[in-house]
N, CA, C and O atoms as a DFTB+ gen file, in Angstrom:
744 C
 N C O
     1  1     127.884     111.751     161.003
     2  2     127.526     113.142     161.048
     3  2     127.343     113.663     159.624
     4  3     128.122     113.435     158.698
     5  1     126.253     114.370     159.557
     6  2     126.178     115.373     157.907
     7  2     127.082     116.129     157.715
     8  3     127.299     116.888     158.660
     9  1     127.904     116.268     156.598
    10  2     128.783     116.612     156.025
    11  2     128.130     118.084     155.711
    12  3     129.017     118.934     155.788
    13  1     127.093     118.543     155.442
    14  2     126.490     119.809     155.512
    15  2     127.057     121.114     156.002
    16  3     127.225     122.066     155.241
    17  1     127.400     121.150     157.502
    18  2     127.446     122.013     158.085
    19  2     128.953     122.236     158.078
    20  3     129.442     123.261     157.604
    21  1     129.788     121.112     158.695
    22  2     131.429     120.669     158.365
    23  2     131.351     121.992     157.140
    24  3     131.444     123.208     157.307
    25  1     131.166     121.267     156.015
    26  2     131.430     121.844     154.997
    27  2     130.841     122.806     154.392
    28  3     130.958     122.712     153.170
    29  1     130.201     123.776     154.778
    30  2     130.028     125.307     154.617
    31  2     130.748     126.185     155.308
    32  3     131.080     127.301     154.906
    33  1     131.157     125.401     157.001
    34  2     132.270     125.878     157.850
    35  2     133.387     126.298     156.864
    36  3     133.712     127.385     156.386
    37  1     133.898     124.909     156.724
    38  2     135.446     124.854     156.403
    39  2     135.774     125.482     154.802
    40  3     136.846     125.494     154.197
    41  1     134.138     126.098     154.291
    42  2     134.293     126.197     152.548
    43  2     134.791     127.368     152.896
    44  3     135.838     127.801     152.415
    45  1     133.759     128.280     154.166
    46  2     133.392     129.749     154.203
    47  2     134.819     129.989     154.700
    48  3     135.458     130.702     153.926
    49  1     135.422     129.627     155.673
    50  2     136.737     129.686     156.610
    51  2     137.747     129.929     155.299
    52  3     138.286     131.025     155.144
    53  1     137.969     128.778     154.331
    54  2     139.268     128.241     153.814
    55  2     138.593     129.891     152.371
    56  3     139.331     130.735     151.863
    57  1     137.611     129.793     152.239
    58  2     137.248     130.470     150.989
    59  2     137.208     132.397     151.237
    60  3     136.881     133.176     150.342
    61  1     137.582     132.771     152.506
    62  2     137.422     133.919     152.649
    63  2     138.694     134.598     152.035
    64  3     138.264     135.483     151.295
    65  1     139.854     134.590     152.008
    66  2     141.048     135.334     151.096
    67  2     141.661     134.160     149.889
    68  3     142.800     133.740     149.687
    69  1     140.668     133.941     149.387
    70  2     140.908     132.713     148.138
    71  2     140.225     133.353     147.159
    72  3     139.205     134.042     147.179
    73  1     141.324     132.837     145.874
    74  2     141.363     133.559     144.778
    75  2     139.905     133.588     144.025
    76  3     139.533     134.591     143.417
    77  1     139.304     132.681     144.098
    78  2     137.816     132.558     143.509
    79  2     137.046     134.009     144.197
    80  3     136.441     134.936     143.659
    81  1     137.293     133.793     145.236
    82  2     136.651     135.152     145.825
    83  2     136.886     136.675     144.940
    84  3     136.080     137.400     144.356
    85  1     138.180     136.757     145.119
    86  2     138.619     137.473     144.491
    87  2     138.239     137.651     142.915
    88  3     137.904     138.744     142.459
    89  1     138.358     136.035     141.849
    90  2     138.229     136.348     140.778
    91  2     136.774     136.910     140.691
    92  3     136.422     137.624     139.753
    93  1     136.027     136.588     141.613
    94  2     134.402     136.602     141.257
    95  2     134.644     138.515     141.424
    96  3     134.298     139.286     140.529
    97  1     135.091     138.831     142.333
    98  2     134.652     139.958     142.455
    99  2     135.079     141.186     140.964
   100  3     134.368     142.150     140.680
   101  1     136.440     140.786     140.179
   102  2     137.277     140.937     139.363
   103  2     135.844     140.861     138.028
   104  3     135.602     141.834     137.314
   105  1     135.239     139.838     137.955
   106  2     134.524     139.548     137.101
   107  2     133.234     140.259     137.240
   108  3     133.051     141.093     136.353
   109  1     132.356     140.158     138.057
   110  2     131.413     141.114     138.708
   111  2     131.611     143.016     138.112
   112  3     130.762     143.739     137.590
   113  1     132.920     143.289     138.437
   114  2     133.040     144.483     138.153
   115  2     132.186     144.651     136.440
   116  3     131.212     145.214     135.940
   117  1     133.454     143.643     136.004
   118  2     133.373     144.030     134.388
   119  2     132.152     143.262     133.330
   120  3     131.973     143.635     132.171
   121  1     131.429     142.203     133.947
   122  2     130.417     141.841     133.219
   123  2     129.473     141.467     134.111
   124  3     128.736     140.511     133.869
   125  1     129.375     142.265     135.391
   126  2     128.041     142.315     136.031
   127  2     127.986     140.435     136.472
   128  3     128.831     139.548     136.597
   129  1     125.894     140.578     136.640
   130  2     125.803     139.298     138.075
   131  2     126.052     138.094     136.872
   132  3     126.586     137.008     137.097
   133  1     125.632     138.468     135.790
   134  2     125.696     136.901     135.219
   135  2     127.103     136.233     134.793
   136  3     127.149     135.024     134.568
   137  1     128.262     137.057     134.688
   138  2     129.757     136.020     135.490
   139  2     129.264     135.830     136.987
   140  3     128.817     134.685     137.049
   141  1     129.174     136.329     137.970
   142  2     128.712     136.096     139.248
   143  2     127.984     134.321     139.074
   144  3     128.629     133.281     139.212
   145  1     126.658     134.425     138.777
   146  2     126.236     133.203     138.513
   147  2     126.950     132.131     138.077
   148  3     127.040     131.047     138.653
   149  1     127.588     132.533     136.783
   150  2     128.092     131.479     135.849
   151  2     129.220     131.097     136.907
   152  3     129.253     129.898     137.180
   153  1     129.972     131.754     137.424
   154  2     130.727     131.056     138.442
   155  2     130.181     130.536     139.790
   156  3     130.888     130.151     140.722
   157  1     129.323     130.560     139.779
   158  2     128.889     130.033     141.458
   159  2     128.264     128.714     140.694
   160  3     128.115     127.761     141.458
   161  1     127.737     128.402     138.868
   162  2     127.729     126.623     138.676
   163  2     128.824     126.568     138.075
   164  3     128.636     125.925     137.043
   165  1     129.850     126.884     138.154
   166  2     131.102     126.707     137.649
   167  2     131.815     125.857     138.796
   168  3     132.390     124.798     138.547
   169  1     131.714     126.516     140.323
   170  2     131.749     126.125     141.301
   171  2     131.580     124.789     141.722
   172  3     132.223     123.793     142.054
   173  1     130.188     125.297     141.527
   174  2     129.183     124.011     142.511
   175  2     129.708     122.681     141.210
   176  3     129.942     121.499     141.460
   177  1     129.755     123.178     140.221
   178  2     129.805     121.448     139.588
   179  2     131.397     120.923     140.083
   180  3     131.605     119.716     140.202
   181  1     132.216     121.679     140.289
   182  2     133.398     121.481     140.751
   183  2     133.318     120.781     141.876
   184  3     134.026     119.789     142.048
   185  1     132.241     121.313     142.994
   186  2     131.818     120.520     144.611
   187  2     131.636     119.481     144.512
   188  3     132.210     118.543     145.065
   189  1     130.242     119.487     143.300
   190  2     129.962     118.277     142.983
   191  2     130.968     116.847     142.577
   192  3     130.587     115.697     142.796
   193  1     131.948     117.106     142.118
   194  2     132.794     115.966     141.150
   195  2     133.734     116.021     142.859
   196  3     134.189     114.916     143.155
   197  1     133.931     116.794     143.574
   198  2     134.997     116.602     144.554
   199  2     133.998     115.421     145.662
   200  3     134.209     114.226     145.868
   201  1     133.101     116.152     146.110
   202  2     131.846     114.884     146.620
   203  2     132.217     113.764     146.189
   204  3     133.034     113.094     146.821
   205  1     131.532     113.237     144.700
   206  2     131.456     111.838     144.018
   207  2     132.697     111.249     144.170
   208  3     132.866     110.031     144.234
   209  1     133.933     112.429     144.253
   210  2     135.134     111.137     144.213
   211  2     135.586     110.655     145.332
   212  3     136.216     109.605     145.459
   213  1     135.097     111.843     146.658
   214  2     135.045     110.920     147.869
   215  2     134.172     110.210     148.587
   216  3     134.399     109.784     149.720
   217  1     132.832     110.009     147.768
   218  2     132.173     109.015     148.115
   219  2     132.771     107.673     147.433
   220  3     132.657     106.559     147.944
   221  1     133.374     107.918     146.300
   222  2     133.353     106.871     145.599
   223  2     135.391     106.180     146.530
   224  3     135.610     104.969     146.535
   225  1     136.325     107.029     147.055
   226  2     137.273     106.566     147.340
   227  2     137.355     106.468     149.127
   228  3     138.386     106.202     149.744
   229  1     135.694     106.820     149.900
   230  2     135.287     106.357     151.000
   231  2     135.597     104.961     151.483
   232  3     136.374     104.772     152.420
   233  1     134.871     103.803     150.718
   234  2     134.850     102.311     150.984
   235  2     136.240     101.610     150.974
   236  3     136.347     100.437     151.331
   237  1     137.719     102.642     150.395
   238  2     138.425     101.690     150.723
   239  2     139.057     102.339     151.683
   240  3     140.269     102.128     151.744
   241  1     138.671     102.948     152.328
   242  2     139.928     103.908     153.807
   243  2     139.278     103.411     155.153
   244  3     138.114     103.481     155.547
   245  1     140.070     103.044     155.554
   246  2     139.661     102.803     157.348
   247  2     139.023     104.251     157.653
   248  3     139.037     105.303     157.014
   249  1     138.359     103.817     159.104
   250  2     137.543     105.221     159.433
   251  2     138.942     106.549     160.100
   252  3     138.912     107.769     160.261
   253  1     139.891     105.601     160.293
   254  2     140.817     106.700     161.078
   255  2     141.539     106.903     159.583
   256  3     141.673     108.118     159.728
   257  1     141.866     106.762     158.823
   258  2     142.256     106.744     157.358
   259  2     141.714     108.368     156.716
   260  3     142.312     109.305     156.187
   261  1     139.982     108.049     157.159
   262  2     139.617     109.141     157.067
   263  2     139.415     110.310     157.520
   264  3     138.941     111.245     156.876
   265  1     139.777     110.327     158.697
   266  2     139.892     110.963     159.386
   267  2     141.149     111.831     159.674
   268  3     141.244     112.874     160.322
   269  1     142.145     111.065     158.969
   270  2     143.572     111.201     158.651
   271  2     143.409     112.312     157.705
   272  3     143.836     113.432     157.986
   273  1     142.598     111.966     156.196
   274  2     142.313     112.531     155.600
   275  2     141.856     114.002     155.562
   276  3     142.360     114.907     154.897
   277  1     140.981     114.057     156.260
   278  2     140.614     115.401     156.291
   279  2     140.953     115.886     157.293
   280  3     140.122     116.675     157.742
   281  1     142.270     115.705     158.152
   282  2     143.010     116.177     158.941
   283  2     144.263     116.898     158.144
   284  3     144.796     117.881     158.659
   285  1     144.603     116.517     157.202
   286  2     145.249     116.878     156.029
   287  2     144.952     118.219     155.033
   288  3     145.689     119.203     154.964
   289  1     143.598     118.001     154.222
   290  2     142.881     118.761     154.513
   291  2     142.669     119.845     154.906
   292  3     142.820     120.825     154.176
   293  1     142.213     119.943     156.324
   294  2     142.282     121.327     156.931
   295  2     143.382     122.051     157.227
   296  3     143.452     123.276     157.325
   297  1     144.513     120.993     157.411
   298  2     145.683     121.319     157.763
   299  2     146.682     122.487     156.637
   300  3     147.303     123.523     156.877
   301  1     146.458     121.762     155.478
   302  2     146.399     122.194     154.218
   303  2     145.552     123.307     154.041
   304  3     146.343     124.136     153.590
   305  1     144.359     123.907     154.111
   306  2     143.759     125.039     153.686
   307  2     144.544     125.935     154.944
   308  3     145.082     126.930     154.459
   309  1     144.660     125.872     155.825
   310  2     144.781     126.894     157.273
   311  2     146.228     127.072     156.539
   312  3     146.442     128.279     156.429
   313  1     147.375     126.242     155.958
   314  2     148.680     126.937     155.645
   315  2     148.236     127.784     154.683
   316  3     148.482     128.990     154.723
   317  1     147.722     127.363     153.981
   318  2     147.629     128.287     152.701
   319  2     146.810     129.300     152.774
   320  3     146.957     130.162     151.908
   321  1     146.027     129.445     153.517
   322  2     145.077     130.435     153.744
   323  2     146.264     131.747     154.480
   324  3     146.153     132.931     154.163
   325  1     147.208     131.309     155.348
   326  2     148.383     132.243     155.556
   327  2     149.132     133.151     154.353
   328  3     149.965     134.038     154.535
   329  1     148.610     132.686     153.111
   330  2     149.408     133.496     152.081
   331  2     148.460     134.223     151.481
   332  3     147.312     133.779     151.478
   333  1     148.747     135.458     150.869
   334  2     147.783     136.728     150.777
   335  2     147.499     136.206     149.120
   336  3     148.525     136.081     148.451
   337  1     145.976     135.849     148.322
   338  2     145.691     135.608     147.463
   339  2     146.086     136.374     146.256
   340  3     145.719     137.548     146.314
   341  1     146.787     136.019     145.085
   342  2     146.960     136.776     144.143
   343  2     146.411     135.800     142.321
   344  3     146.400     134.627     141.948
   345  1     146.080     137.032     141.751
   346  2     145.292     136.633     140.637
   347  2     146.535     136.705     139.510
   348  3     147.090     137.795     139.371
   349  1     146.987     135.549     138.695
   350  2     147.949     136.045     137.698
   351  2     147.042     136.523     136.495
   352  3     147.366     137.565     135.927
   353  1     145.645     135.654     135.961
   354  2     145.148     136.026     135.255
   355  2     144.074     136.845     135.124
   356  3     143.108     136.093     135.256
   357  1     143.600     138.170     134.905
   358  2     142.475     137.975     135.052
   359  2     141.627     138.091     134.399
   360  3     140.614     138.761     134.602
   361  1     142.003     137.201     133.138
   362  2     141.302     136.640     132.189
   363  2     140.293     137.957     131.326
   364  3     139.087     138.002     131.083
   365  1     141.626     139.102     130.977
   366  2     140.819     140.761     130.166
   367  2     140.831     139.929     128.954
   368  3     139.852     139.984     128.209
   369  1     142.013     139.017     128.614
   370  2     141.433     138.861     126.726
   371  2     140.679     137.374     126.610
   372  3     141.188     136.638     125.765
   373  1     139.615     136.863     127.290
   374  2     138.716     136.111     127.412
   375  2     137.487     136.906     126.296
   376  3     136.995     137.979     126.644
   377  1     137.183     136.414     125.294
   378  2     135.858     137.016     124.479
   379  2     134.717     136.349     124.309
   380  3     134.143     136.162     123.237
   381  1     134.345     135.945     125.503
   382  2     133.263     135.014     125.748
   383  2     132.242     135.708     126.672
   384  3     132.602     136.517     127.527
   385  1     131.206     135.429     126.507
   386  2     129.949     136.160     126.918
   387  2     130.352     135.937     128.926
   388  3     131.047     135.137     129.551
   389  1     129.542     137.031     129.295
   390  2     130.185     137.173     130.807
   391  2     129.638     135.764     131.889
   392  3     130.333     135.385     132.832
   393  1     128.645     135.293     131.622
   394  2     127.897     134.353     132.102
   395  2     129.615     132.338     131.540
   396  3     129.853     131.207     131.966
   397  1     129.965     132.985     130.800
   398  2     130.971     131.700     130.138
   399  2     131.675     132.250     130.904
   400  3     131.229     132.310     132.050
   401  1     132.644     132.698     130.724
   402  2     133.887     133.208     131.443
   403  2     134.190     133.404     133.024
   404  3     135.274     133.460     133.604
   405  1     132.684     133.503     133.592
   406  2     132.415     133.210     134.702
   407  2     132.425     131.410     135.263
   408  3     133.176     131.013     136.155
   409  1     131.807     130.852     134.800
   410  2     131.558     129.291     134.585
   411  2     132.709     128.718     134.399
   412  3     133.068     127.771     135.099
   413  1     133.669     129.374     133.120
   414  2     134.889     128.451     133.066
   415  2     135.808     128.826     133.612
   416  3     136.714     127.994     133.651
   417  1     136.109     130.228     134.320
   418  2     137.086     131.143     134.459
   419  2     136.804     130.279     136.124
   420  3     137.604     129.425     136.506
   421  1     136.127     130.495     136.582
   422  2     135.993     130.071     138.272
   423  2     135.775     128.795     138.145
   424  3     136.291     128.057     138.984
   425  1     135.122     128.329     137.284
   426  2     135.473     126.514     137.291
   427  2     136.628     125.792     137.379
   428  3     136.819     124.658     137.818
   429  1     137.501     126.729     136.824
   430  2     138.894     126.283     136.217
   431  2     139.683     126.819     137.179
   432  3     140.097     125.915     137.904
   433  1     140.015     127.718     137.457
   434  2     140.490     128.623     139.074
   435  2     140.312     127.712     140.124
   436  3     141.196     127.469     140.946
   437  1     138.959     127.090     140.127
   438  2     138.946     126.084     141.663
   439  2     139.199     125.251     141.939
   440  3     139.431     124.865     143.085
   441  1     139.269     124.262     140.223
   442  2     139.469     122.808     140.562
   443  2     140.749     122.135     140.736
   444  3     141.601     121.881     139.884
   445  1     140.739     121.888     141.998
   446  2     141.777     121.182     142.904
   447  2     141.723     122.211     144.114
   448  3     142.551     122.103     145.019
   449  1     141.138     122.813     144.129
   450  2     141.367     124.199     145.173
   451  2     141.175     123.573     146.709
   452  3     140.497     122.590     147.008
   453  1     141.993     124.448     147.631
   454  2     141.203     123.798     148.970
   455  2     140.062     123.627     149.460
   456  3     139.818     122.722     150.258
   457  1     138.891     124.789     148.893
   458  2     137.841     124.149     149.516
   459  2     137.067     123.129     148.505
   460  3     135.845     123.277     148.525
   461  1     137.493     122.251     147.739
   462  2     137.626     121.255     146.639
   463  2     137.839     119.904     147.479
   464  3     136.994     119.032     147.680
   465  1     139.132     119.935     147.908
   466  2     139.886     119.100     148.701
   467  2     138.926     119.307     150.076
   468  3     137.874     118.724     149.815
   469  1     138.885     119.596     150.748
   470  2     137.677     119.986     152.160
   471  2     136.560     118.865     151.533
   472  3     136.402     117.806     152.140
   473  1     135.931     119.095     150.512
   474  2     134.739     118.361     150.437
   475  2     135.043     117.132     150.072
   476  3     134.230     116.243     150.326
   477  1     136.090     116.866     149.501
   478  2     136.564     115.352     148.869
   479  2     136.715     114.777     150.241
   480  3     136.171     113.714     150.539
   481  1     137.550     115.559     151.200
   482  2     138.192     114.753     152.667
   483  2     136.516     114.735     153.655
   484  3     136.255     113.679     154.230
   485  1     135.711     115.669     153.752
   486  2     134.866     115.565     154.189
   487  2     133.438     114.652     154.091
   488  3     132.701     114.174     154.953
   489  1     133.414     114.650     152.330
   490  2     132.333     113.218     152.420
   491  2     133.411     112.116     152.239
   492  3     132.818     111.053     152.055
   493  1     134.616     111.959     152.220
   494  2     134.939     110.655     152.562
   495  2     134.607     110.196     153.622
   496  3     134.041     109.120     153.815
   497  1     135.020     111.186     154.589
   498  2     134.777     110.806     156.115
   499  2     133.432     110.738     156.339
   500  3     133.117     110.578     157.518
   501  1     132.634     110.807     155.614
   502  2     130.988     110.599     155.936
   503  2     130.081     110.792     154.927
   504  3     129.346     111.774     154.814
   505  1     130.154     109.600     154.003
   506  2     129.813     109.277     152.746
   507  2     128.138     109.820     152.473
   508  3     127.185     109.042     152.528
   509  1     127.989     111.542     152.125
   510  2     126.918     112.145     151.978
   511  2     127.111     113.045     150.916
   512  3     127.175     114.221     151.275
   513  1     127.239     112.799     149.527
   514  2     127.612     113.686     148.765
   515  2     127.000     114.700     148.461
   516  3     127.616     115.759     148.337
   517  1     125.401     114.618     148.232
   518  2     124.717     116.142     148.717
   519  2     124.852     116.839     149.474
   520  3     125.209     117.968     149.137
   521  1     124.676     116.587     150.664
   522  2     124.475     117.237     151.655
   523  2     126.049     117.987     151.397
   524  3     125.961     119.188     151.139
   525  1     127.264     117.503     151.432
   526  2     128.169     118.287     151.156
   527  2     128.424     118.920     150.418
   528  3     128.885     119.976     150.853
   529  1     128.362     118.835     149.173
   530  2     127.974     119.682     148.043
   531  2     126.949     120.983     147.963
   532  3     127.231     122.103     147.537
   533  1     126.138     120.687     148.302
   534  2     125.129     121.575     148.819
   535  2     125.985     122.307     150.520
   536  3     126.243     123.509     150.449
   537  1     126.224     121.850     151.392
   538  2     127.370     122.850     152.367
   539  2     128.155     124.040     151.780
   540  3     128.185     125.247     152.020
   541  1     128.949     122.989     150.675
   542  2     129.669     124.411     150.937
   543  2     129.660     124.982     149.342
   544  3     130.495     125.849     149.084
   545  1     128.731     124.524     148.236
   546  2     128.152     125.459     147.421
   547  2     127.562     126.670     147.780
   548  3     127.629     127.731     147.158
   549  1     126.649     126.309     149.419
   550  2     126.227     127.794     150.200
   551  2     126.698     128.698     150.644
   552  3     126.287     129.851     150.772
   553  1     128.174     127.919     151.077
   554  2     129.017     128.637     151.474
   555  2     129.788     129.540     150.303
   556  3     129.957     130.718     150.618
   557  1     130.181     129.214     149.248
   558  2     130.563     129.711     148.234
   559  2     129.474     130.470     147.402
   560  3     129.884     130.856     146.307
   561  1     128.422     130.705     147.641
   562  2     127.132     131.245     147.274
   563  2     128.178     132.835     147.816
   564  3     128.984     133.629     147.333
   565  1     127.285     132.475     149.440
   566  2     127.758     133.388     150.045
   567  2     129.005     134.453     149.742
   568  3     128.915     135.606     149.322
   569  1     130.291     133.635     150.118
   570  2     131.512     134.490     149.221
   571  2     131.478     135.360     148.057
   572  3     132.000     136.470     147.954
   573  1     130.769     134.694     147.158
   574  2     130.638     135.052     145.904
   575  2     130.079     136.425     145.746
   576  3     130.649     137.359     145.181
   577  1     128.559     136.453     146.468
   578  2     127.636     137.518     146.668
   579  2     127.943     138.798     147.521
   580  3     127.248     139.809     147.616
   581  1     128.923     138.573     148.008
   582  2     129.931     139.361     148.813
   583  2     130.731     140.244     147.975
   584  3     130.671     141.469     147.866
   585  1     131.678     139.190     147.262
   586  2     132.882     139.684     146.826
   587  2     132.103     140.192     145.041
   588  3     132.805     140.796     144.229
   589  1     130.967     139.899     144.795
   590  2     130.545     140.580     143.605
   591  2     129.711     141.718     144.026
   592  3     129.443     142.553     143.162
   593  1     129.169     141.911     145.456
   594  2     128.798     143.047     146.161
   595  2     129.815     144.347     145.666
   596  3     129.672     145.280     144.876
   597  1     130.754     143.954     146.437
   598  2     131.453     144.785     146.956
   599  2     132.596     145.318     146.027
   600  3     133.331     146.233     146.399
   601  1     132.767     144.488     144.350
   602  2     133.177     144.453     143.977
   603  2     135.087     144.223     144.271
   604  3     135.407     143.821     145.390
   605  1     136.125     144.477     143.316
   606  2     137.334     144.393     143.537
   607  2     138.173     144.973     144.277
   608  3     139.048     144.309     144.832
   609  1     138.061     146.654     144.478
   610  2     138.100     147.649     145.309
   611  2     137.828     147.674     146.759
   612  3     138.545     147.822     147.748
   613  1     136.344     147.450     146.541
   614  2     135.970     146.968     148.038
   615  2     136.501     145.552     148.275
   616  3     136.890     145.296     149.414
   617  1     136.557     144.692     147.422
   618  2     137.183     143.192     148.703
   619  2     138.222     143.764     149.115
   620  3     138.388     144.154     150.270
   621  1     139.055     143.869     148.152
   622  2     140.550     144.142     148.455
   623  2     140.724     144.969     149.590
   624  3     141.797     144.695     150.127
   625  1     140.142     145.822     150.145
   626  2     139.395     146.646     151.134
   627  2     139.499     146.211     152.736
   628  3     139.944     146.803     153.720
   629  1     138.873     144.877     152.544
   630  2     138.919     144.351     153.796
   631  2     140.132     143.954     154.639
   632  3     141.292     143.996     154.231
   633  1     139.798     143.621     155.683
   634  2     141.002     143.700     156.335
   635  2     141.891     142.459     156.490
   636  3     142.569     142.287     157.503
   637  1     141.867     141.353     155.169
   638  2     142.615     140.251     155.158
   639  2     144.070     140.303     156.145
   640  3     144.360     139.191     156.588
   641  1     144.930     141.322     156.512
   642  2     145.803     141.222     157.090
   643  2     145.370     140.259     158.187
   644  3     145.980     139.221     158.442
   645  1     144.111     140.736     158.912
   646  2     143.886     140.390     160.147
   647  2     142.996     138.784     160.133
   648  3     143.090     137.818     160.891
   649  1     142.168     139.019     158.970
   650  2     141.545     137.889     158.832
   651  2     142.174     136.505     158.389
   652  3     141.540     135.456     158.511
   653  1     143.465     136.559     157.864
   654  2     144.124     135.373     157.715
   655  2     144.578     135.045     158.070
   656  3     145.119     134.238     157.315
   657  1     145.265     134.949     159.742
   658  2     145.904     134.333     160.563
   659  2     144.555     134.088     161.382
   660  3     144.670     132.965     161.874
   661  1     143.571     134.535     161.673
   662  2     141.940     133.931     162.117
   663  2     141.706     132.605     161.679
   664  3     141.897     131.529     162.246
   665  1     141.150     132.954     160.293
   666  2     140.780     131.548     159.667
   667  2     141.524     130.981     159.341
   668  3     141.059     129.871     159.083
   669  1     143.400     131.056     158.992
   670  2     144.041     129.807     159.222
   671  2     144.446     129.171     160.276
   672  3     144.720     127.972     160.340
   673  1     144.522     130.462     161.658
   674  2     144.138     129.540     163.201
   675  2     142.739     128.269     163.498
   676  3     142.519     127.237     164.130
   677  1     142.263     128.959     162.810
   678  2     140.489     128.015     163.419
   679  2     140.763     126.930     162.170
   680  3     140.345     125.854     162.597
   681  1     141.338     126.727     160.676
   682  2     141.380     125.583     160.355
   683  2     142.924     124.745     160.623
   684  3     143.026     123.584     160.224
   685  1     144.081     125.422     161.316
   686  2     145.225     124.679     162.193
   687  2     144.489     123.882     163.145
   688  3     144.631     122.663     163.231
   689  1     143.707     124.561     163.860
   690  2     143.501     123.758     165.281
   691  2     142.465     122.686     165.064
   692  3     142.572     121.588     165.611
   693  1     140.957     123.156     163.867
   694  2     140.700     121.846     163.709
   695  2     141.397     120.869     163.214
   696  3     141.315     119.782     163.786
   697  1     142.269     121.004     162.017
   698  2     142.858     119.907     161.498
   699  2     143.803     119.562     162.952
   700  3     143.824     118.368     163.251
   701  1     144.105     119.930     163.308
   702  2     145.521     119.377     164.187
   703  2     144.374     118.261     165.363
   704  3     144.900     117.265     165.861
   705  1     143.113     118.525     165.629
   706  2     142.214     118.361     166.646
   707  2     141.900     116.636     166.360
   708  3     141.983     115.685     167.138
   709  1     141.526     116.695     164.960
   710  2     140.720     115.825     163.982
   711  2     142.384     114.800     163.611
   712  3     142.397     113.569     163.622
   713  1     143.105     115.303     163.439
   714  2     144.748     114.390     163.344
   715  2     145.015     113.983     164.309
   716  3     145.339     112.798     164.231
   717  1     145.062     114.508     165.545
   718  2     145.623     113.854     166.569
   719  2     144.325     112.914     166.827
   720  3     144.605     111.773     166.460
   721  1     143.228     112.985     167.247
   722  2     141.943     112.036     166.857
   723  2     141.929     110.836     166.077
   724  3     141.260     109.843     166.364
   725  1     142.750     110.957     164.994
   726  2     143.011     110.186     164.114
   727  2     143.865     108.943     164.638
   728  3     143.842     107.713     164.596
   729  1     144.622     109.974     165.152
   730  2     146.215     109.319     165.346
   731  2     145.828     108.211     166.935
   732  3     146.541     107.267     167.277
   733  1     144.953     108.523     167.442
   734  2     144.545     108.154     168.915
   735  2     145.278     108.587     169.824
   736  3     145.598     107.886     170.784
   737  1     145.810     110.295     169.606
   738  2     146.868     110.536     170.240
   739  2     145.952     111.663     171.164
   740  3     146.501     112.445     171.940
   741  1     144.406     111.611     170.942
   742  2     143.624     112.518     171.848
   743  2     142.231     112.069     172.612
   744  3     141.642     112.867     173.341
């Protein structure tokens, strides 16, 4: 199966009260779309390197291995997605043009992040590193263009109370769906 769709799901799901969201919108305020940009390839090169390393640590995992994997994974973003996102930095004494600070500020914010881990567990399980990369870069497009919409005020705005027991229900039950699958226990 293309890793494509999986992974714009599980970027958009795991990425809706996640701090990138947030920082983008934080950044947006104060130096406009080009932090916006600079973090959405700040991002995507981040997708990118999470892709390559699970194409590249694909060939030695059994298929239920992998499947294990990104049962983990989801399991992992849906807990954490239960905790209300907070920014320690937000990077006011950064003196770098807004387009940098965007790029490194959200580059650096994401990498290892869950929807990081999502794409590593996801093209393992189905060795397509574009197509996943490209998933849920769209998906993080999206977020981004949102939360630099609407700026800091307005995200903060929304009604995360309600929305984070949602999207960490819908990524509990897939991961738990895709684990027990794993496990041959379904």
């Amino acid at each position: 199966m293309d890793p494509l769709l999986p992974a714009l799901v599980a970027v958009l799901l795991a990425g809706v009260g996640d701090r990138p969201a947030l920082l983008s919108a934080i950044l947006a305020d104060r130096h406009g779309s080009s932090a916006t940009l600079g973090g959405i390839v700040g991002q995507a090169t981040g997708f990118a390197l999470a892709a390559t390393g699970g194409t590249l640590v694909a060939p030695y995992l059994t298929p239920n291995a992998r499947s294990l994997l990104l049962a983990l994974a989801l399991l992992s973003a849906g807990g954490s997605a239960l905790f209300a996102a907070r920014i320690k930095d937000r990077l006011d004494h950064w003196r770098l043009p807004g387009w940098l600070t965007g790029f490194l500020g959200l580059g650096i914010l994401a990498l290892g992040d869950r929807g990081q881990f999502l794409v590593f567990a996801l093209v393992a399980r189905t060795p397509d590193p574009v197509a996943g990369t490209i998933g849920a870069t769209l998906a993080m497009i999206a977020l981004s263009a949102a939360a630099a919409t609407l700026g800091e005020r307005g995200w903060q705005s929304l009604p995360f109370r309600l929305l984070r027991p949602v999207t960490a229900g819908l990524l509990l039950l897939g991961g738990a769906v895709v684990g027990l699958g794993a496990l041959r226990l379904l």
